[in-house]
C-alpha positions in Angstrom: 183.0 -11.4 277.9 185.8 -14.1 276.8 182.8 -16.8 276.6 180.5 -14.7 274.2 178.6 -17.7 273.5 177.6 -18.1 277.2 176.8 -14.2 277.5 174.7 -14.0 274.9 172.7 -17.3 275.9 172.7 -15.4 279.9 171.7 -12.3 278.1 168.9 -14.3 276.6 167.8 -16.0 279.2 168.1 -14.1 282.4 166.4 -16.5 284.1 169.7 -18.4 284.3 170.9 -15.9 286.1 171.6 -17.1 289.5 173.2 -20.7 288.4 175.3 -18.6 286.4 176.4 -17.0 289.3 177.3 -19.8 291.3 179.0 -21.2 287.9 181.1 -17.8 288.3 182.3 -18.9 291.8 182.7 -22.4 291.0 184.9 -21.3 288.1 187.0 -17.6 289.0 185.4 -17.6 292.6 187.2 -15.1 295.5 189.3 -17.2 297.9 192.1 -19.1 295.8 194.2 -20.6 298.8 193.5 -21.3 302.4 195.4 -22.2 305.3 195.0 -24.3 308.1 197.0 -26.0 310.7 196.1 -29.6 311.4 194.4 -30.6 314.4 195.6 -34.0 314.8 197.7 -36.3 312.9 196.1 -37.7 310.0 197.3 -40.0 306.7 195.8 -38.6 303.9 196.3 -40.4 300.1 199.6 -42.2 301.7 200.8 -39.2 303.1 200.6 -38.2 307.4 200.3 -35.1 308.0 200.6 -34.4 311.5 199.2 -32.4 314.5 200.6 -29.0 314.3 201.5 -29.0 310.2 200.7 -26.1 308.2 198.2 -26.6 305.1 197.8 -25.2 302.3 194.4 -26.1 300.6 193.9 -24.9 297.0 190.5 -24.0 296.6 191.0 -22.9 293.1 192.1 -26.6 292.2 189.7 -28.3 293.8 186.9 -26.1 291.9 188.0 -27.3 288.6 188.4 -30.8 289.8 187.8 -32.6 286.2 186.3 -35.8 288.3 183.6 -33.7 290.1 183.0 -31.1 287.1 182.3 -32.3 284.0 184.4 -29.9 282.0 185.8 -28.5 284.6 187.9 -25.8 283.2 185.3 -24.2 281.1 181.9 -21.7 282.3 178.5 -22.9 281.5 175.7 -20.7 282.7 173.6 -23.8 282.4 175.4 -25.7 285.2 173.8 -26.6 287.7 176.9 -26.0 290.1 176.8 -28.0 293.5 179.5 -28.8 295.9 182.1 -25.5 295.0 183.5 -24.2 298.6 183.6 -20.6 296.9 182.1 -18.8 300.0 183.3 -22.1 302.5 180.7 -24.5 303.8 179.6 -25.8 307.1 181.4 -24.1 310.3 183.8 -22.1 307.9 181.2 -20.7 305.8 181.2 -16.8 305.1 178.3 -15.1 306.7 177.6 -12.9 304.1 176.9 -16.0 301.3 173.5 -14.8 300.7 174.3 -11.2 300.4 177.4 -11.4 298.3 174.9 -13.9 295.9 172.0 -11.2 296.0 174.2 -8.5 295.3 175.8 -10.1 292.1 172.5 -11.3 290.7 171.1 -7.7 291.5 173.3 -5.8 290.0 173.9 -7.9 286.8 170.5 -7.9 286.1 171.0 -3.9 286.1 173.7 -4.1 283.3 
């Protein structure tokens, strides 16, 4: 509702639908910060962080990373968004990805 432009084009073209829900994660998503202690010692960018450290990883900043996302800091339901760790990825992923993105496209094509 604060991009009118990008709910009327959804509203539209509801076949956009699910992009525009990953764009949605990508861009307000539901885990802002994680943390993690490291595993080993490691230098990363010129700084060591070592075995045992706490970590703070800011999910939220690395989703509007203006060098990955073109725009970064604005929604387009048009975007094809890959690459967001909204719902983790690999090992850390959530288990219920494919449900929370069935859900949301389900129930927003009720509205």
């Amino acid at each position: 509702m604060q991009r009118p432009k990008e709910w009327l084009l959804l509203h539209r073209h509801p076949e956009l639908m699910e992009q525009a829900v990953e764009e949605l994660l990508r861009y307000a998503g539901l885990v802002r910060v994680l943390f993690r202690r490291a595993t080993e010692d490691v230098t990363l960018n010129g700084t060591l962080i070592r075995k045992g450290d706490r970590v703070i990883l800011r999910i939220i900043a690395a989703k509007r990373d203006p060098n990955y996302f073109f725009d970064a800091n604005e929604i387009y339901v048009t975007r094809r968004s890959t690459g967001h760790f909204a719902l983790g990825a690999g090992s850390h992923s959530c288990v219920g990805a494919s449900l929370i993105r069935m859900a949301a496209v389900t129930i927003t094509y009720r509205c």
